[in-house]
N, C-alpha and C positions, 0 to 999 in steps of 0.2 A: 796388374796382371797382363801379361802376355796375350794378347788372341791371334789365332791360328788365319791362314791368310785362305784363299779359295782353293790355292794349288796346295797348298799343305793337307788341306781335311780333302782334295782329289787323290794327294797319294793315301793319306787315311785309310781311303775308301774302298784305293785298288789296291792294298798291302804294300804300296809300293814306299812304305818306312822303315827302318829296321824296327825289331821286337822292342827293343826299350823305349822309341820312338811312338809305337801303337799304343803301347801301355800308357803313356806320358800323355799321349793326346787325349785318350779315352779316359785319364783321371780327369783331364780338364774339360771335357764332353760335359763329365759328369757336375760339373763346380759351376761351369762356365755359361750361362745361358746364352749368352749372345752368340758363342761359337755353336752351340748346339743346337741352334735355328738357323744360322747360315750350314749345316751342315745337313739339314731337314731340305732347305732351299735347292741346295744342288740333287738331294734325293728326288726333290717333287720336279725340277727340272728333267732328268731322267727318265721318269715317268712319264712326263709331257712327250719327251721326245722319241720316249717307243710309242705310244698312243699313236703320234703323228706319221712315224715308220709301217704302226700297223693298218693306219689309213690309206697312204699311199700305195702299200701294196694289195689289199682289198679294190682300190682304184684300179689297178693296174689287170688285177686278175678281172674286174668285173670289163673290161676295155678290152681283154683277148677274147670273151668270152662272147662280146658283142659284135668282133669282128669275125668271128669263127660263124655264126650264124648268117 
């Protein structure tokens, strides 16, 4: 069996397949455990990465806030 690479289940993820392409990967999501944990991986990746974006900007805001005073 074929498993799907990281930039493959990225364009997955952004549509960026064609339609026979999404269908084909999402049959094998389905079959496939190991693609569909590294596809879980790059989700919780993501997530990490807005958390930390919404960190930064809470810093950011709370640093104007104490320079304003």
């Amino acid at each position: 069996m074929k498993h799907y690479t990281k930039e493959e289940l990225e364009s997955y993820r952004q549509h960026g397949m064609s339609v026979l392409g999404r269908l084909t990967c999402s049959a094998h999501l389905k079959e496939c455990a190991a693609c569909a944990d590294l596809l879980k991986e790059l989700e919780a990746d993501d997530a990490f990465v807005m958390e930390l974006r919404d960190s930064i900007r809470i810093f950011d805001e709370a640093a104007k806030c104490d320079k304003g005073k």
